[in-house]
Backbone atoms as SQL, in Angstrom:
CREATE TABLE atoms (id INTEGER PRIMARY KEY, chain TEXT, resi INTEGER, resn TEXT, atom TEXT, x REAL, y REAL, z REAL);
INSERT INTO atoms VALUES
  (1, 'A', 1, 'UNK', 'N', 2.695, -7.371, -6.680),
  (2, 'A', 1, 'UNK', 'CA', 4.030, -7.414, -6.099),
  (3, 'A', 1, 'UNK', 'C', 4.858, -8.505, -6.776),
  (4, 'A', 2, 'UNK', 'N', 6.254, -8.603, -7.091),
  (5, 'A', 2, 'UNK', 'CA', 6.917, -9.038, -7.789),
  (6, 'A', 2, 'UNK', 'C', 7.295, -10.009, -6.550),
  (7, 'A', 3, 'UNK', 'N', 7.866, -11.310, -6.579),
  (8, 'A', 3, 'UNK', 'CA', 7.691, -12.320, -5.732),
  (9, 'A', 3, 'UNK', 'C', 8.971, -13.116, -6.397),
  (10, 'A', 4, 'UNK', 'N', 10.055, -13.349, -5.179),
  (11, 'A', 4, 'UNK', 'CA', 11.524, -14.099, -5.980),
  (12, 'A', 4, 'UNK', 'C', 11.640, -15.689, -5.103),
  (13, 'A', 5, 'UNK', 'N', 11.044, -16.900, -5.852),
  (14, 'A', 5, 'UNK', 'CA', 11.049, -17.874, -5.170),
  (15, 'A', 5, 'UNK', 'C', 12.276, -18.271, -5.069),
  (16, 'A', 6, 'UNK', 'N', 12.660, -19.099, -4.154),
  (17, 'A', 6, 'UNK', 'CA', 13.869, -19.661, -3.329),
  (18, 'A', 6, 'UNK', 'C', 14.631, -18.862, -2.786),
  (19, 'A', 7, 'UNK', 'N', 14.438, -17.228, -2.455),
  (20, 'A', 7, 'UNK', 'CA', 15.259, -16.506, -2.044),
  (21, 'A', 7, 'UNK', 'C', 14.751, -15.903, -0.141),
  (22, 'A', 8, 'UNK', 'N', 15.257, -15.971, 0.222),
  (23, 'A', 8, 'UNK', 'CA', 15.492, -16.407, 1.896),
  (24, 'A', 8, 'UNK', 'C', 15.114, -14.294, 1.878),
  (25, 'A', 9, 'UNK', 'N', 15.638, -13.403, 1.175),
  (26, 'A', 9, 'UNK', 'CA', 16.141, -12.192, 1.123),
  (27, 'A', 9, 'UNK', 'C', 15.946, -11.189, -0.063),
  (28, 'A', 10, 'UNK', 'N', 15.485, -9.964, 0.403),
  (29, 'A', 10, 'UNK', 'CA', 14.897, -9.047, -1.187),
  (30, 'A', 10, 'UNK', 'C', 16.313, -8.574, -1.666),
  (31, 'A', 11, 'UNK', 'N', 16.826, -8.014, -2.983),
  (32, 'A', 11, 'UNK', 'CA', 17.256, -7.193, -3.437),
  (33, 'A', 11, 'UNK', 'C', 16.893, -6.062, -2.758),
  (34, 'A', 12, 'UNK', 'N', 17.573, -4.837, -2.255),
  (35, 'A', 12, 'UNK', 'CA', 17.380, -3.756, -2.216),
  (36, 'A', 12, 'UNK', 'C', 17.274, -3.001, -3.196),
  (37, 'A', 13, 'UNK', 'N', 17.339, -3.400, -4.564),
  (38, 'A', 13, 'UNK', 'CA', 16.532, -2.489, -5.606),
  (39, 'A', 13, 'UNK', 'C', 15.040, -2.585, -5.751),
  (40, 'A', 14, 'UNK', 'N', 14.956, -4.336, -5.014),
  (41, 'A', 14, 'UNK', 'CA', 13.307, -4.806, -5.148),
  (42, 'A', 14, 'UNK', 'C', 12.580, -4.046, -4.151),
  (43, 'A', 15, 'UNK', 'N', 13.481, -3.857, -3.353),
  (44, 'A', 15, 'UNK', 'CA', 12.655, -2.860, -1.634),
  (45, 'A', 15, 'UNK', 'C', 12.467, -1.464, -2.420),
  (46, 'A', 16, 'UNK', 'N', 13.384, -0.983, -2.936),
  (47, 'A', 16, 'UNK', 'CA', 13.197, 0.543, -3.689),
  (48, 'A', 16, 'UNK', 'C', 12.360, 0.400, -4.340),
  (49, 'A', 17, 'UNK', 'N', 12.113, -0.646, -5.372),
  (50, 'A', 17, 'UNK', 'CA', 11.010, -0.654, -6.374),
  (51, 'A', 17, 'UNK', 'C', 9.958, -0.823, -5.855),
  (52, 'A', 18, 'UNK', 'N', 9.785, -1.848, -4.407),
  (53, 'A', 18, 'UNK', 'CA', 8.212, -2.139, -3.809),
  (54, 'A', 18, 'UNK', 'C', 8.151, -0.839, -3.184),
  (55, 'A', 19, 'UNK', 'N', 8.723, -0.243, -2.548),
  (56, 'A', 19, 'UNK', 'CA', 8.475, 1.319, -1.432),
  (57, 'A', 19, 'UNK', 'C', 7.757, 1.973, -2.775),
  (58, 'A', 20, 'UNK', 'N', 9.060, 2.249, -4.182),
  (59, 'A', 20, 'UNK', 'CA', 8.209, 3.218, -4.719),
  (60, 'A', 20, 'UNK', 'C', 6.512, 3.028, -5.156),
  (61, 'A', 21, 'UNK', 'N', 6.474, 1.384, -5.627),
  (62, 'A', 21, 'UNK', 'CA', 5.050, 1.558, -6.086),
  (63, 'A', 21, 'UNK', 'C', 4.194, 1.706, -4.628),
  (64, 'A', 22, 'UNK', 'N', 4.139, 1.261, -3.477),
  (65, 'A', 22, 'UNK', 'CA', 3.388, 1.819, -2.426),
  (66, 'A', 22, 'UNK', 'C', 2.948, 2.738, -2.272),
  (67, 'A', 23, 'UNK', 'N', 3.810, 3.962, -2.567),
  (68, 'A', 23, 'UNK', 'CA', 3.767, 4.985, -2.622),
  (69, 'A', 23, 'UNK', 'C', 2.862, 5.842, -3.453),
  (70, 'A', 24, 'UNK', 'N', 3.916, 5.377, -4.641),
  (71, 'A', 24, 'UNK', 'CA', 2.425, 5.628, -6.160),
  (72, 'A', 24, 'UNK', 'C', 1.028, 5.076, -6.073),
  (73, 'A', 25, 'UNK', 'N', 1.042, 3.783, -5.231),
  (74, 'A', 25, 'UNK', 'CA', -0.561, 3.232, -5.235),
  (75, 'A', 25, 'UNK', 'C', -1.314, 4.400, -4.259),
  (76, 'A', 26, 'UNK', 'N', -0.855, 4.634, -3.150),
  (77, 'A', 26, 'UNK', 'CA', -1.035, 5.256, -1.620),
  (78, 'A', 26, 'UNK', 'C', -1.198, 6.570, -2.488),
  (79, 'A', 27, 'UNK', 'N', -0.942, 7.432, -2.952),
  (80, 'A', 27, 'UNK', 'CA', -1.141, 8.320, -3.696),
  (81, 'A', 27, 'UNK', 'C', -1.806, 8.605, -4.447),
  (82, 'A', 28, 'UNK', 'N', -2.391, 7.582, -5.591),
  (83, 'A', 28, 'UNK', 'CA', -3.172, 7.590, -6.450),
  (84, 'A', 28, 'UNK', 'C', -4.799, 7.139, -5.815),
  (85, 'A', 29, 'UNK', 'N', -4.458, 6.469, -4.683),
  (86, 'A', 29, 'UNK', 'CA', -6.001, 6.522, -4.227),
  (87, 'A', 29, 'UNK', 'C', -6.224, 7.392, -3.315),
  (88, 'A', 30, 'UNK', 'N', -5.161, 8.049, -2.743),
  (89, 'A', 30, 'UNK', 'CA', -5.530, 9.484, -2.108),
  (90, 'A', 30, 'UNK', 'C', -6.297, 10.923, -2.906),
  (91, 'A', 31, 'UNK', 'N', -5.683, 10.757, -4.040),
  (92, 'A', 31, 'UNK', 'CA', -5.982, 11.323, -5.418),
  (93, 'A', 31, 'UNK', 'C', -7.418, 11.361, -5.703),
  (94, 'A', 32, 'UNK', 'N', -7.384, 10.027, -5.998),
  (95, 'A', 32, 'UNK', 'CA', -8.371, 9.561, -6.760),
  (96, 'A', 32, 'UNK', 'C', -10.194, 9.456, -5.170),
  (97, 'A', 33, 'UNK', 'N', -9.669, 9.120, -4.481),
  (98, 'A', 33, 'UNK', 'CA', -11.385, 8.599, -3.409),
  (99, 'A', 33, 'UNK', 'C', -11.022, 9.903, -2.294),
  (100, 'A', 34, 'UNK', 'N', -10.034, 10.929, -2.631),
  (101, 'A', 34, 'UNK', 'CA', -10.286, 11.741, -1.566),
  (102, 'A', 34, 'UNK', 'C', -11.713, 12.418, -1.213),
  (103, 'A', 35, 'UNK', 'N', -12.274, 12.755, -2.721),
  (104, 'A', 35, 'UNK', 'CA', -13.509, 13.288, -2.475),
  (105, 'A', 35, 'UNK', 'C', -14.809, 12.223, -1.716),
  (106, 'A', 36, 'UNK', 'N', -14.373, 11.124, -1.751),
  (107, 'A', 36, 'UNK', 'CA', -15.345, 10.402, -1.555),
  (108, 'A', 36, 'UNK', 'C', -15.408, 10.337, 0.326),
  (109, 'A', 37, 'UNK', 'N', -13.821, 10.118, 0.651),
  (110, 'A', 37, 'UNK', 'CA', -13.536, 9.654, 1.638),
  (111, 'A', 37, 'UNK', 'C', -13.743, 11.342, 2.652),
  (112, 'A', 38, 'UNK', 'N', -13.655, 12.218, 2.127),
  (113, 'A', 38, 'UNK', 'CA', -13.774, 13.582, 3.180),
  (114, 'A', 38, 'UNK', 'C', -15.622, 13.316, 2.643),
  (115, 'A', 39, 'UNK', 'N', -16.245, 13.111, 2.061),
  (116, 'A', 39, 'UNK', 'CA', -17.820, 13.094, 1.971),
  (117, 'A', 39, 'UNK', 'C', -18.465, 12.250, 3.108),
  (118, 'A', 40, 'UNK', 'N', -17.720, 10.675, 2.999),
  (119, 'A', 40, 'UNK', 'CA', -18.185, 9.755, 4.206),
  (120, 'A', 40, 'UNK', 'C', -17.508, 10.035, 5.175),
  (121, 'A', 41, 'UNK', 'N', -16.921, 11.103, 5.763),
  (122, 'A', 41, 'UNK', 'CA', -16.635, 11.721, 6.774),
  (123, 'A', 41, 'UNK', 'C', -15.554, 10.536, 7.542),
  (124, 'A', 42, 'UNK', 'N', -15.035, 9.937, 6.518),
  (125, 'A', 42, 'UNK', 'CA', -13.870, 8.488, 7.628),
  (126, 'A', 42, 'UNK', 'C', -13.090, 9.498, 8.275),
  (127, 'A', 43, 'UNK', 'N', -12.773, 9.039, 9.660),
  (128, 'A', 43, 'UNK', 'CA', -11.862, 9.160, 10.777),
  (129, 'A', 43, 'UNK', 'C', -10.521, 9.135, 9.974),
  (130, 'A', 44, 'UNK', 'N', -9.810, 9.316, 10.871),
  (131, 'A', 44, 'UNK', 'CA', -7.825, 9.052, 10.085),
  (132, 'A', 44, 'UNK', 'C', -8.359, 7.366, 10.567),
  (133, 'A', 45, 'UNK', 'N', -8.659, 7.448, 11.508),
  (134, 'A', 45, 'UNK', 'CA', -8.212, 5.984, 12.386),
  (135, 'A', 45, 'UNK', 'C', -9.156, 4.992, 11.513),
  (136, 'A', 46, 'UNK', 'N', -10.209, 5.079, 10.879),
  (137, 'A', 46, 'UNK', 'CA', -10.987, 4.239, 10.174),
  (138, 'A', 46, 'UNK', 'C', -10.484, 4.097, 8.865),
  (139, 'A', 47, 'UNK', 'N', -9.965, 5.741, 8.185),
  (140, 'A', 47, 'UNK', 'CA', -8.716, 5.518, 7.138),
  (141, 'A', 47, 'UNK', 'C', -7.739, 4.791, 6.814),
  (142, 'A', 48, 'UNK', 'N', -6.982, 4.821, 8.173),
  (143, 'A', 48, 'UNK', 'CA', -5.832, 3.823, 8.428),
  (144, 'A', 48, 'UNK', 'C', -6.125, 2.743, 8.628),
  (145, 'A', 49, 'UNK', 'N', -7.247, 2.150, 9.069),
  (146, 'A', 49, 'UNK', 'CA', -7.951, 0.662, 9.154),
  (147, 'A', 49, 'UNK', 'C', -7.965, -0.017, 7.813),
  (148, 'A', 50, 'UNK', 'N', -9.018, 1.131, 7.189),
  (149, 'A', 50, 'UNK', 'CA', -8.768, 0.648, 5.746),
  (150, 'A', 50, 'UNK', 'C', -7.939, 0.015, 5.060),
  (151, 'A', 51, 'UNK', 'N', -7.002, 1.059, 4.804),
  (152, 'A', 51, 'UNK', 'CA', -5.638, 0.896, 4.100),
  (153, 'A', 51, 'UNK', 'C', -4.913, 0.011, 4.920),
  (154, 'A', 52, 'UNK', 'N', -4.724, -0.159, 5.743),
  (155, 'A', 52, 'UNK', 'CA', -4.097, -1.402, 6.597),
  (156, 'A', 52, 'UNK', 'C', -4.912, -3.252, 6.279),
  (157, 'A', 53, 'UNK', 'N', -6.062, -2.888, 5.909),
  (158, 'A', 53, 'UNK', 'CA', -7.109, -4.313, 5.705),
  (159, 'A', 53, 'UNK', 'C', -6.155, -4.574, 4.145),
  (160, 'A', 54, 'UNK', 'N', -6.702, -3.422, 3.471),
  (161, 'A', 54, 'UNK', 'CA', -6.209, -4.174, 1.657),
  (162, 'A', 54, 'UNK', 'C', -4.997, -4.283, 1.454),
  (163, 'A', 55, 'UNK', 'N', -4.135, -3.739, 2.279),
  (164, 'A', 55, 'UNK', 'CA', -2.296, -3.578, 1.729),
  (165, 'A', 55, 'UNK', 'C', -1.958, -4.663, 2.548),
  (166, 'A', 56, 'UNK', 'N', -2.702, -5.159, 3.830),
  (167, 'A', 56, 'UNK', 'CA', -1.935, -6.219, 4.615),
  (168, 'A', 56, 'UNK', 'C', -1.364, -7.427, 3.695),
  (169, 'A', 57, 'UNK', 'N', -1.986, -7.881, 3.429),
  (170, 'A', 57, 'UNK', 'CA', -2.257, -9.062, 2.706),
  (171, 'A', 57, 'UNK', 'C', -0.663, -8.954, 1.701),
  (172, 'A', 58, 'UNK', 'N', -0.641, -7.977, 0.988),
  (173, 'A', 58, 'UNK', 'CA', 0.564, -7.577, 0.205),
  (174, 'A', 58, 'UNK', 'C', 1.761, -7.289, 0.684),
  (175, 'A', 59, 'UNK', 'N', 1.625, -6.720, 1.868),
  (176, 'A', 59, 'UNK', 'CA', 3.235, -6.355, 2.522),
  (177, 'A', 59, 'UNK', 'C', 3.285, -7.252, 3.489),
  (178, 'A', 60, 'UNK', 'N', 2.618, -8.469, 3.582),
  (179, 'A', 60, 'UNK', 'CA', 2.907, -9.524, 4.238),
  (180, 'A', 60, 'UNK', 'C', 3.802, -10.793, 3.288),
  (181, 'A', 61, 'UNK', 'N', 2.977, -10.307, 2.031),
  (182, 'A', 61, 'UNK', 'CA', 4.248, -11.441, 0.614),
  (183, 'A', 61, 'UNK', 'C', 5.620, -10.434, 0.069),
  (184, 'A', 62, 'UNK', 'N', 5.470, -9.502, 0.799),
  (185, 'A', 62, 'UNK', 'CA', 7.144, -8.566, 0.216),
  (186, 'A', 62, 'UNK', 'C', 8.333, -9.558, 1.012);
């Protein structure tokens, strides 16, 4: 994530640009571990745990 020190406030091109890569990341590992993730049989709700543990951390410094 791209990070603008001394600024109180994002650019809204920086919000467009962080939404889009979210998106592209959120996508590409849907892509990419779907087979894995319908094999270990995860819940939505253990899914969403997931993805909520590793992205926190990041959309907490946006």
């Amino acid at each position: 994530m791209l990070l603008v020190p001394n600024h109180s406030h994002l650019q809204p091109q920086h919000i467009a640009s962080t939404t889009a890569m979210l998106i592209l990341v959120l996508g590409h590992l849907t892509v990419s571990q779907w087979s894995d993730l319908k094999a270990e049989r995860f819940s939505s709700v253990l899914l969403l745990h997931h993805l909520q543990r590793d992205f926190h951390p990041d959309l907490a410094t946006v």
